[in-house]
LOBA-134163 format. One record per residue (C-alpha): chain; x, y, z; residue number from 0. Coordinates in steps of 0.25 Angstrom, whole numbers. Example, Ala and Ser with C-alpha at 12.3 -4.5 7.8 and 13.67 -1.06 7.14 Angstrom:
BEGIN
+-------+-------+-------+-------+------+
| chain |    c1 |    c2 |    c3 | resi |
+-------+-------+-------+-------+------+
|     A |    49 |   -18 |    31 |    0 |
|     A |    55 |    -4 |    29 |    1 |
+-------+-------+-------+-------+------+
***
This chain:
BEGIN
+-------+-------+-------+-------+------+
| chain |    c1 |    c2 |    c3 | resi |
+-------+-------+-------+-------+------+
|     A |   323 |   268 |   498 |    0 |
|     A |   315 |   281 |   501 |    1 |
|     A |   318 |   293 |   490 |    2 |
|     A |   317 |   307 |   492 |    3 |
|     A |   310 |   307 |   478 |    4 |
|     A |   295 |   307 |   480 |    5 |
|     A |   295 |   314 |   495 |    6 |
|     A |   292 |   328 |   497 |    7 |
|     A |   294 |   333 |   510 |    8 |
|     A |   306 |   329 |   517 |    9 |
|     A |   310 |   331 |   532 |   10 |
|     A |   324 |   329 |   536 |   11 |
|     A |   330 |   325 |   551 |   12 |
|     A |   341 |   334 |   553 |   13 |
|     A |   339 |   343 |   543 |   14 |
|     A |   352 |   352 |   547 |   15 |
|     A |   361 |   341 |   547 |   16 |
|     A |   372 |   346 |   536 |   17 |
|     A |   368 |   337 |   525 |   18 |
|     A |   353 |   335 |   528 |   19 |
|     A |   351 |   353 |   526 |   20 |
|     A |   356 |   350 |   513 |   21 |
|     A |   347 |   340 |   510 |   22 |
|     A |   337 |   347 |   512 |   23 |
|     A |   339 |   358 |   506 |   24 |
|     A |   342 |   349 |   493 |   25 |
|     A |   330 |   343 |   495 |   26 |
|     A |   320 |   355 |   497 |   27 |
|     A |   327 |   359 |   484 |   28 |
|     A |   322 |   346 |   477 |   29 |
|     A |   307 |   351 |   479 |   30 |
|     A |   307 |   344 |   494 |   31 |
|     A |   300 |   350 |   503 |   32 |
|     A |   308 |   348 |   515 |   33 |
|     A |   310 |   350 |   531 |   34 |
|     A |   318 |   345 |   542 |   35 |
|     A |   322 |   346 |   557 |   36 |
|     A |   335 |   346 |   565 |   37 |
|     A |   340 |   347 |   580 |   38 |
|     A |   347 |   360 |   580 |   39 |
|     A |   349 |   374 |   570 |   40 |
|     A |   361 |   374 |   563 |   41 |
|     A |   365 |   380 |   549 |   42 |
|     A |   360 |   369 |   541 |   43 |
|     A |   344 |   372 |   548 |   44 |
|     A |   347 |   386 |   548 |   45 |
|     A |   349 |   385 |   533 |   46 |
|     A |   337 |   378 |   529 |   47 |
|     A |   329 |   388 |   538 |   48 |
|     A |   335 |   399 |   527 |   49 |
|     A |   333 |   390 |   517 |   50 |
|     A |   317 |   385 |   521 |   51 |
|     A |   317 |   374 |   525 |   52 |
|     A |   311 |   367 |   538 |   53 |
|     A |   319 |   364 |   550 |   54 |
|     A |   314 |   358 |   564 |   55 |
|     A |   324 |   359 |   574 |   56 |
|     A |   321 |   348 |   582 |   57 |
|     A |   318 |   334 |   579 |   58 |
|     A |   305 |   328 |   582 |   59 |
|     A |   294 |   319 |   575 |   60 |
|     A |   285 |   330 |   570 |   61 |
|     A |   295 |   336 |   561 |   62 |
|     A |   293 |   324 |   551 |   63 |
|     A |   282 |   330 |   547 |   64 |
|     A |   274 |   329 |   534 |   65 |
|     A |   288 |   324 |   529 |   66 |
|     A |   287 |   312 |   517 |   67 |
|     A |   304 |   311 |   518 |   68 |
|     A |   312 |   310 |   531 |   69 |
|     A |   327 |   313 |   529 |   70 |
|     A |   337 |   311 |   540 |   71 |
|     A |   352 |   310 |   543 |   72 |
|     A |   360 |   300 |   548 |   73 |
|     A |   360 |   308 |   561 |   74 |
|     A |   345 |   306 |   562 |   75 |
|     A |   340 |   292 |   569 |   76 |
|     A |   329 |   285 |   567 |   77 |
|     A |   324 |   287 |   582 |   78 |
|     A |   323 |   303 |   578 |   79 |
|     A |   310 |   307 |   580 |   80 |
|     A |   309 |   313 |   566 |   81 |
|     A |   314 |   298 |   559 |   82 |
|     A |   304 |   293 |   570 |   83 |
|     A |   292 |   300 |   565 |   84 |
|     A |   296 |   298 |   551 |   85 |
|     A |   297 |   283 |   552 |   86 |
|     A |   284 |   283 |   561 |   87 |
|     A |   276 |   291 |   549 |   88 |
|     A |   282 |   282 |   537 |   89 |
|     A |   292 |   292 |   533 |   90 |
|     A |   303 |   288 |   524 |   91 |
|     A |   316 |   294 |   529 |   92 |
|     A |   330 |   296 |   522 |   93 |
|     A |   343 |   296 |   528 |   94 |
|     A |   350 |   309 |   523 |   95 |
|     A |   361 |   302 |   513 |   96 |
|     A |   351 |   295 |   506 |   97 |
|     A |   344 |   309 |   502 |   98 |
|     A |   357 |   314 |   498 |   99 |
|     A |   361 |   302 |   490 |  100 |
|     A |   345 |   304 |   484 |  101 |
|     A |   348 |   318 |   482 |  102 |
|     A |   359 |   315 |   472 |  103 |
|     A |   353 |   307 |   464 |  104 |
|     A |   352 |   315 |   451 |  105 |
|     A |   364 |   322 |   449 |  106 |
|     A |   373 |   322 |   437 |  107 |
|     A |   385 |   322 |   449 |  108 |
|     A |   386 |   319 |   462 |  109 |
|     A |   397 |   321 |   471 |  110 |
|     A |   400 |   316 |   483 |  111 |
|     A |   410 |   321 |   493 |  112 |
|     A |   414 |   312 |   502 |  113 |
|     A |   425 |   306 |   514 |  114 |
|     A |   426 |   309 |   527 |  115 |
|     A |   431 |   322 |   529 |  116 |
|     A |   432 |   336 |   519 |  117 |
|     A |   417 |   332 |   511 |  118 |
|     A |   410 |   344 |   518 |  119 |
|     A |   422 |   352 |   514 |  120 |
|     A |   424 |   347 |   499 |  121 |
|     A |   410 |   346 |   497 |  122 |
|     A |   408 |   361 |   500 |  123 |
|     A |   420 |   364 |   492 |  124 |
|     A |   415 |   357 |   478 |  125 |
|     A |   401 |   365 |   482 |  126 |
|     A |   408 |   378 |   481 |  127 |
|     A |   416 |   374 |   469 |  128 |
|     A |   403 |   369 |   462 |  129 |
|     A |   395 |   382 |   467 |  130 |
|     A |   405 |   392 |   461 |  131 |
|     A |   409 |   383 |   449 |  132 |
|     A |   394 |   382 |   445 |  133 |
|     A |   391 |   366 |   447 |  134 |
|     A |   379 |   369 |   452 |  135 |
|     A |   380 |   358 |   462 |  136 |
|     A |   371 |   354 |   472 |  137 |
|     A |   379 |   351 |   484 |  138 |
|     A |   375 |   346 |   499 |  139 |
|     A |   386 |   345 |   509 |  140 |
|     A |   387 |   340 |   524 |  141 |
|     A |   392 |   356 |   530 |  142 |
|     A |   387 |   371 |   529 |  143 |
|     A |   394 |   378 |   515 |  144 |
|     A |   394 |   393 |   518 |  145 |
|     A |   392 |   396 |   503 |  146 |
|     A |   381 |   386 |   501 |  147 |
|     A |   373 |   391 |   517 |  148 |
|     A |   374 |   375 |   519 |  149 |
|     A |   378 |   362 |   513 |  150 |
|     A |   368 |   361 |   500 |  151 |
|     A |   367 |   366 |   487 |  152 |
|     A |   356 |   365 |   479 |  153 |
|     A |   361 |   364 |   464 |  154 |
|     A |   360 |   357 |   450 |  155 |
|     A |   355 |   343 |   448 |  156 |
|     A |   369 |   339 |   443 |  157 |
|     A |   379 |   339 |   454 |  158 |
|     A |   377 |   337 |   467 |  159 |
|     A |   388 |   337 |   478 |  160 |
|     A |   388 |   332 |   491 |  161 |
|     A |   396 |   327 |   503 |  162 |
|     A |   395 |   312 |   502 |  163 |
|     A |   395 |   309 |   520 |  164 |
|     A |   401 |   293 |   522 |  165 |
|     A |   395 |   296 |   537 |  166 |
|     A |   385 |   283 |   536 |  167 |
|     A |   387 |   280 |   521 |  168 |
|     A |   378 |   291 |   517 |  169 |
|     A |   387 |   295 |   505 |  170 |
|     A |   383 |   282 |   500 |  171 |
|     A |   367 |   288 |   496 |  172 |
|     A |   377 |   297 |   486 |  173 |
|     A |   378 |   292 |   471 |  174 |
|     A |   391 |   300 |   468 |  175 |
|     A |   396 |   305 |   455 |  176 |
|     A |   409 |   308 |   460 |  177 |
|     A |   411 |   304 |   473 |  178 |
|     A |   425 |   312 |   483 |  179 |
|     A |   432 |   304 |   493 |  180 |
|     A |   440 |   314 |   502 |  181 |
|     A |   442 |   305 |   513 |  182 |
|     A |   439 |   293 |   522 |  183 |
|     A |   441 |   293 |   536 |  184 |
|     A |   438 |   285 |   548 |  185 |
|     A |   426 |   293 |   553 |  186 |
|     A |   411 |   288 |   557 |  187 |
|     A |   416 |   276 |   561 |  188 |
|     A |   402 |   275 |   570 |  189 |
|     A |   397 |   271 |   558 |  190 |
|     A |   407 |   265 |   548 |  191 |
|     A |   415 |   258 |   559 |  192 |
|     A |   428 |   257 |   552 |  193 |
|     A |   436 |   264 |   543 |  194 |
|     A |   433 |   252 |   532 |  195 |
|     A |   419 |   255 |   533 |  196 |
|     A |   421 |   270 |   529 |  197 |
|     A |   428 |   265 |   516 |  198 |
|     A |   420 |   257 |   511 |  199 |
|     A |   409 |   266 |   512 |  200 |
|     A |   417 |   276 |   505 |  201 |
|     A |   420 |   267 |   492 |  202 |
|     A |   404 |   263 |   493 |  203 |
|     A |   403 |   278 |   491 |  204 |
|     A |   412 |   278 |   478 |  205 |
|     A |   406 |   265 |   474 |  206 |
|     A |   393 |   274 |   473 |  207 |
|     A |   399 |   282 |   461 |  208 |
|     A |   396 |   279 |   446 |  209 |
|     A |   404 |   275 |   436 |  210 |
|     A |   407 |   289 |   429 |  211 |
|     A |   409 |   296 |   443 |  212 |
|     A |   421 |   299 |   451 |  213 |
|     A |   427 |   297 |   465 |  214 |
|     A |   437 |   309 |   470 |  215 |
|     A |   447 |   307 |   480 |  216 |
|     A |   457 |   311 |   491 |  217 |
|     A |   467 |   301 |   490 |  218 |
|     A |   475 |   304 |   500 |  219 |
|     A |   466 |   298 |   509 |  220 |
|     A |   470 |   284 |   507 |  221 |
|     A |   457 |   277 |   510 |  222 |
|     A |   452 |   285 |   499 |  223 |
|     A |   463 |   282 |   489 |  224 |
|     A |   460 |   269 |   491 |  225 |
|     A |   447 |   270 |   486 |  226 |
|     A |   451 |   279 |   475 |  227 |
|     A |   462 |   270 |   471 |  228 |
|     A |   452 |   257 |   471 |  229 |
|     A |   440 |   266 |   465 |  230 |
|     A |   439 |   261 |   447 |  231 |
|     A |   431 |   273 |   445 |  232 |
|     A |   434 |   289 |   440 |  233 |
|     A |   441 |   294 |   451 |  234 |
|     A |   449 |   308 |   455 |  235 |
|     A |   458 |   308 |   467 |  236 |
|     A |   464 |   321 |   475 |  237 |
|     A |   474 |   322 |   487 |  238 |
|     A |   487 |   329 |   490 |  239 |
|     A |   495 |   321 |   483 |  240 |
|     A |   494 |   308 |   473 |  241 |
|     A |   479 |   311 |   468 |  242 |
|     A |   473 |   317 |   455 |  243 |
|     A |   471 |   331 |   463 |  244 |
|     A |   483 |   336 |   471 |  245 |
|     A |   486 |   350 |   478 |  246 |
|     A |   501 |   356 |   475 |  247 |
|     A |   506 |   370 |   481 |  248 |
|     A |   498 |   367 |   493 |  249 |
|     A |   500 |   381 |   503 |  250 |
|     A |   492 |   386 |   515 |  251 |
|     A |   489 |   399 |   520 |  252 |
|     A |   489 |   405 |   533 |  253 |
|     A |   476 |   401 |   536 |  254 |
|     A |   478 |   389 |   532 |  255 |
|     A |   471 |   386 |   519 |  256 |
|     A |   478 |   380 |   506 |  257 |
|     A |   481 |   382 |   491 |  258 |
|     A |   485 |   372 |   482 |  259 |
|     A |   484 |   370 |   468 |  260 |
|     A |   475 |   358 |   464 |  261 |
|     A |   482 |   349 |   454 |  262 |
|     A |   476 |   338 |   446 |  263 |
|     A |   487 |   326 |   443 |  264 |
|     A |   498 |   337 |   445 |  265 |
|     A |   493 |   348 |   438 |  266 |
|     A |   489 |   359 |   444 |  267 |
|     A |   472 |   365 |   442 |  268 |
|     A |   475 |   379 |   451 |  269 |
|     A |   476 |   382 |   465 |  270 |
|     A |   465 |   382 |   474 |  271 |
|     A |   466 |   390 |   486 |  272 |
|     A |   459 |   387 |   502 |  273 |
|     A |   451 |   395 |   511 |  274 |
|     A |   450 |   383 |   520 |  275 |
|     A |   461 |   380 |   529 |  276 |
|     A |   469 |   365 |   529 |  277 |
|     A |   475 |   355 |   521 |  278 |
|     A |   461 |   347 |   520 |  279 |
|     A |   456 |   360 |   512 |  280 |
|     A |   465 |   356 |   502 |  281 |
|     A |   459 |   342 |   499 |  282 |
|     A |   445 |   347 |   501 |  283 |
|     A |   447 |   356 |   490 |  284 |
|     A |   454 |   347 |   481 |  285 |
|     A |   443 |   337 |   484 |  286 |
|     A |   433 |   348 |   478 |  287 |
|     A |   439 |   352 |   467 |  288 |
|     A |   443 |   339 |   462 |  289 |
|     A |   427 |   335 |   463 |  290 |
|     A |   424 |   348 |   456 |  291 |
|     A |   436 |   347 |   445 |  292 |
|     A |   432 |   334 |   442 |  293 |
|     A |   415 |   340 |   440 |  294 |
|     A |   421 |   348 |   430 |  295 |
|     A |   424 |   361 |   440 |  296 |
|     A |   434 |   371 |   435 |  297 |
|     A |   447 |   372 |   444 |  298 |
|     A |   447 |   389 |   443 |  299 |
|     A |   431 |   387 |   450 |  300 |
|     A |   436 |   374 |   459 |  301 |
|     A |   447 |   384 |   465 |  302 |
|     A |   439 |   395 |   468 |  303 |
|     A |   428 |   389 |   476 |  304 |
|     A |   438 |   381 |   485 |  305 |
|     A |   444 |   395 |   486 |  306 |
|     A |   432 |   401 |   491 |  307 |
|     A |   426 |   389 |   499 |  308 |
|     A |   425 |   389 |   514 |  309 |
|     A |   426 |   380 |   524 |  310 |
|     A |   412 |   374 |   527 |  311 |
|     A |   406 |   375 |   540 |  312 |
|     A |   412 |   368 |   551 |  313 |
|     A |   425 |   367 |   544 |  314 |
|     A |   437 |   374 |   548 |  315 |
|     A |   427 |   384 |   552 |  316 |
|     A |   432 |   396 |   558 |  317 |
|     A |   422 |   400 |   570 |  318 |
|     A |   427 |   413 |   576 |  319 |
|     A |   438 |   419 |   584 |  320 |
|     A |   439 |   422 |   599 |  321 |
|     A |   450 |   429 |   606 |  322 |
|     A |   461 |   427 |   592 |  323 |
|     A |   458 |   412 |   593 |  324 |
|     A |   450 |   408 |   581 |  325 |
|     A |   441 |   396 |   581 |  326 |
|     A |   438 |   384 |   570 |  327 |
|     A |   428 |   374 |   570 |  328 |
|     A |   430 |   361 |   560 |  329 |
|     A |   420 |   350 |   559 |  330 |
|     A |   431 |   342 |   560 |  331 |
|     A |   429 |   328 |   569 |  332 |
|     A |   437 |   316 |   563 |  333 |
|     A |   453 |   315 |   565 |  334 |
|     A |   454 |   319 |   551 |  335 |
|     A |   447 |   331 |   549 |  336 |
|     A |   452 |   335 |   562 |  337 |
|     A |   466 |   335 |   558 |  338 |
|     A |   462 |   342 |   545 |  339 |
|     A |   455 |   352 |   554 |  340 |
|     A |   467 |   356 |   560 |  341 |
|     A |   476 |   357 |   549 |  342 |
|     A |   468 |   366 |   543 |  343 |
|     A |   468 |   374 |   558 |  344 |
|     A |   483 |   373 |   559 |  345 |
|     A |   485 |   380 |   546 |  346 |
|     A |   478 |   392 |   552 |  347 |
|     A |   487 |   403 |   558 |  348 |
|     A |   486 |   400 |   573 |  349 |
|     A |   493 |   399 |   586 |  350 |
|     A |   487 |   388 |   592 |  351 |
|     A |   477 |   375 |   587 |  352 |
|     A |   467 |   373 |   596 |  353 |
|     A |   457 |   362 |   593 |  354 |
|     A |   442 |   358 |   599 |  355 |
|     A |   438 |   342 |   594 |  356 |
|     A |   424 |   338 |   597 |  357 |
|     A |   422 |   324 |   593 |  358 |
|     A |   407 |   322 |   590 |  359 |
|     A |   406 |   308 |   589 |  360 |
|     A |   410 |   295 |   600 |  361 |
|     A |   413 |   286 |   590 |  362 |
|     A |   422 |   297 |   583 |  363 |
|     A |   430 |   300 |   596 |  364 |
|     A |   432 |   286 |   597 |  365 |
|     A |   437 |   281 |   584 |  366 |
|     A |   444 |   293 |   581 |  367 |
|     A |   449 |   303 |   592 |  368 |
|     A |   455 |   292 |   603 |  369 |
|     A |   468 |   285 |   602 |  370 |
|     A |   478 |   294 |   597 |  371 |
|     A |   472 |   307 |   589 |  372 |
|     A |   483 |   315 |   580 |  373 |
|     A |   470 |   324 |   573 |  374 |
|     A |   470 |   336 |   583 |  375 |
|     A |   488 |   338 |   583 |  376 |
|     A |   489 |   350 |   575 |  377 |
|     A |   479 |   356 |   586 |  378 |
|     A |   486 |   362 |   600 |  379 |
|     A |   474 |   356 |   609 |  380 |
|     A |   464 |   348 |   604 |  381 |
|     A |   451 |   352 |   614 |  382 |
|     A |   440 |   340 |   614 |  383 |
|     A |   427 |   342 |   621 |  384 |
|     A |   418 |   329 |   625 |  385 |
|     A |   414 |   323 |   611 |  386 |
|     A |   400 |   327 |   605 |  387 |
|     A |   392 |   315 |   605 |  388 |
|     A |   386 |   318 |   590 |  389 |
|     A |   378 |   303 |   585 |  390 |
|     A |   384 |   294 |   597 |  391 |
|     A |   381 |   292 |   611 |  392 |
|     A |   392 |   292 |   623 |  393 |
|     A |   396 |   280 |   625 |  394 |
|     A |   408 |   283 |   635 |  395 |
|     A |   419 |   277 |   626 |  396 |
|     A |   424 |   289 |   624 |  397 |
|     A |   426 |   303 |   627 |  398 |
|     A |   435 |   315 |   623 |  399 |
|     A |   444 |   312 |   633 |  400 |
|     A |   449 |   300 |   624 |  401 |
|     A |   450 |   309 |   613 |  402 |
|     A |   458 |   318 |   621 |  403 |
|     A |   467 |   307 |   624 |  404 |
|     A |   469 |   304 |   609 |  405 |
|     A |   471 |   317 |   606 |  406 |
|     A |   483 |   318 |   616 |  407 |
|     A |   489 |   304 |   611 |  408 |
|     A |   489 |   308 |   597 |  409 |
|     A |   497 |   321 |   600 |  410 |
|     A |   488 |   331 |   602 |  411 |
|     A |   483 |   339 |   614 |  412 |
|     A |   471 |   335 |   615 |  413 |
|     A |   462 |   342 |   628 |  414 |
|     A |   447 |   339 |   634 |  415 |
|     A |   437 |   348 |   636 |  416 |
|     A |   423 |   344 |   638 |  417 |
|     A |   416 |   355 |   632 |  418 |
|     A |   417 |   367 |   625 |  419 |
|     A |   416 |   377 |   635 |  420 |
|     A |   428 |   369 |   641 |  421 |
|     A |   435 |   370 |   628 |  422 |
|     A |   432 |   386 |   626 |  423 |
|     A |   439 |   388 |   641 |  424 |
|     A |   452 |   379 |   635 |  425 |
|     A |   452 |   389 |   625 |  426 |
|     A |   451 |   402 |   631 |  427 |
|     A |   462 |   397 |   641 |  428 |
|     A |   473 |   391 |   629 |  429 |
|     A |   469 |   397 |   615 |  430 |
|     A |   476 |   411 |   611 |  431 |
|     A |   473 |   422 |   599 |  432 |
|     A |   479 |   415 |   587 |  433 |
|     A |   473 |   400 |   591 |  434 |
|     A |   463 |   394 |   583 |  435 |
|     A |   453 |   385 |   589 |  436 |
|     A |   446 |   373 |   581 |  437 |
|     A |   436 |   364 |   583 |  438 |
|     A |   432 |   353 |   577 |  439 |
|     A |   422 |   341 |   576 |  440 |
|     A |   407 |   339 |   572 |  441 |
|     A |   401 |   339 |   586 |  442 |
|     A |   394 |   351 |   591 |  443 |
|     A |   409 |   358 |   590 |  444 |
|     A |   406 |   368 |   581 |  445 |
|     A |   393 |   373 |   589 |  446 |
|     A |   404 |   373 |   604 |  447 |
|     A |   415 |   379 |   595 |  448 |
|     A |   408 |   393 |   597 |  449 |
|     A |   409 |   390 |   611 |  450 |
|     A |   425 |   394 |   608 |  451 |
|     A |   422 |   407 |   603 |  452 |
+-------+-------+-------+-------+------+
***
């Protein structure tokens, strides 16, 4: 297989993507010399401009280049005219895991943050942790960090942290040397199929640890205990109740966000306190500090940057207020995150819960938000524009008039709105000072949101 080793100039397809940035900037930092192009401006391309290095908006063959290395993401198709060019000159080309898996080769520790929902959350919490505790770590994670201007670190050659994606197997590129399971769900079933599927391809990923490594996890999930329960190796296990890591005198503010102290088999280490609203905070924080404990992290340090972290963008992000009413956006966009989504909203002071979904994904709408949907209950409407198309193609076998209907026959009040502008004239008609509005999914949701304000 093609090596990074012994290339010199690199040009990465979709360079803005929220891993490929930090590639880049990892690998410039290696003595690289490196460019890239993308569709569209975004806080990743804008922080690469600040930072030097190249970006085309706008994908075409003659961005290739003097390139000897082509790098792409799972996004990227070989029918782009980049890939296109690049195959036609005898360019080898990298998919983007491969690189990140190549990229950790080397370190004294590697760790890999995985499951399907919270890695981009614990991830950036053990960065913060390692950043004020002095580990010195290099860190690369799939969301923009306010503290880090992005999702890369450059740091020492002896620990390296990252979020470990399952979305097409990439995690398995990773050699791990502690390896954190925080859950596993039924999501990218385009790819995996079945439920079965993703499992397996989580125990190949702690098959890929060594002998002297350690697998961390959140056994409360019980797909996830099963594999910790049947795993022979060095393991550590957290959850709210009946793991190694536990949390006891759990309260919440009136905002919403938690303290609890952090006990180890019973006995308590301190109390950590929340600036992040919800109960999934709480295990997102514990999943950190359990990674960082057992990297040789003191509690007093491990306490204070969980303290003073921040949610990342896109999550539980507050966007602005307009006539009293006070406007949320989560990237939120599986059944799962979306219920932890709204926890976390219905722990704010407020009169009423309104809630925007925008499925981004027909094969997701499909599998998962028709039948009879429970996810979106604690909202008091749930407001679902037509799904964003994202990867797929409309086949017409469904629309978000079915997830409107399985919305209603789960419980909830579930209303269809084709688009945003529809949605914004909803609001101004229904919502009151003292409401909060939130929107959630991983379309273009984020970019309409603003449409609200």
């Amino acid at each position: 297989m093609t090596h990074i080793d012994g290339h010199k100039k690199i040009h990465l397809i979709g360079i803005g993507g929220c891993s490929m940035n930090g590639l880049a900037q990892i690998l410039r930092a290696r003595g690289y010399e490196v460019k890239g192009s993308d569709s569209a401006v975004s806080p990743f391309t804008e922080r690469l401009d600040e930072l030097g290095i190249p970006v085309t908006i706008g994908q075409k063959a003659e961005n290739v280049g003097d390139a000897d290395l082509v790098v792409y993401s799972a996004a990227i198709k070989p029918e782009n005219p980049e890939r296109a060019e690049a195959a036609r000159l005898g360019i080898p080309e990298l998919e983007r895991s491969v690189v990140l898996g190549q990229l950790t080769e080397g370190y004294k520790d590697v760790v890999g943050i995985a499951g399907c929902h919270g890695k981009t959350t614990i991830t950036s919490m053990l960065a913060l942790i390692s950043h004020m505790g002095g580990m010195d770590a290099t860190v690369h994670i799939g969301g923009f960090v306010e503290f880090l201007q992005g999702g890369t670190r450059i740091g020492s050659h002896d620990l390296f942290i990252t979020e470990a994606c399952e979305y097409v197997e990439s995690f398995l590129t990773l050699r791990p040397t502690v390896a954190l399971i925080n859950n596993i769900d039924n999501d990218h079933l385009d790819y995996y199929k079945t439920i079965d599927n993703i499992v397996k391809a989580f125990e190949k990923f702690i098959g890929l640890l060594p002998e002297d490594g350690c697998f961390i996890a959140c056994t409360d999930d019980f797909r996830v205990k099963t594999l910790f329960d049947n795993f022979p190796g060095n393991k550590l296990s957290y959850g709210m109740a009946d793991a190694d890591y536990t949390p006891a005198n759990l309260v919440y503010d009136n905002e919403g966000c938690p303290s609890f102290d952090l006990c180890c088999k019973g006995e308590s280490l301190g109390n950590i306190k929340l600036h992040v609203p919800g109960s999934h905070g709480v295990i997102d924080a514990m999943a950190a500090a359990v990674v960082a404990l057992h990297l040789g992290g003191e509690f007093r340090v491990i306490a204070e940057a969980l303290s003073a972290f921040r949610n990342t963008r896109r999550r539980f992000e507050f966007y602005g207020e307009r006539d009293g009413i006070r406007v949320y956006h989560d990237y939120a966009h599986h059944p799962s995150e979306n219920r932890a989504a709204l926890d976390a909203a219905s722990r704010v002071q407020h009169n009423k819960l309104w809630c925007v979904f925008q499925c981004n994904s027909y094969t997701r709408a499909k599998t998962l938000f028709t039948g009879v949907v429970d996810c979106f209950n604690q909202a008091d409407a749930v407001l679902v524009p037509d799904i964003f198309p994202g990867r797929e193609k409309d086949d017409g076998s469904v629309h978000a008039r079915d997830m409107v209907a399985g919305i209603n026959a789960g419980g909830g009040n579930g209303i269809y709105l084709p688009t945003f502008e529809d949605i914004r004239a909803w609001l101004d008609k229904n919502a009151a000072p003292g409401d909060i509005v939130i929107t959630l999914g991983s379309g273009d949701v984020y970019i309409q949101t603003k449409k609200l304000l």
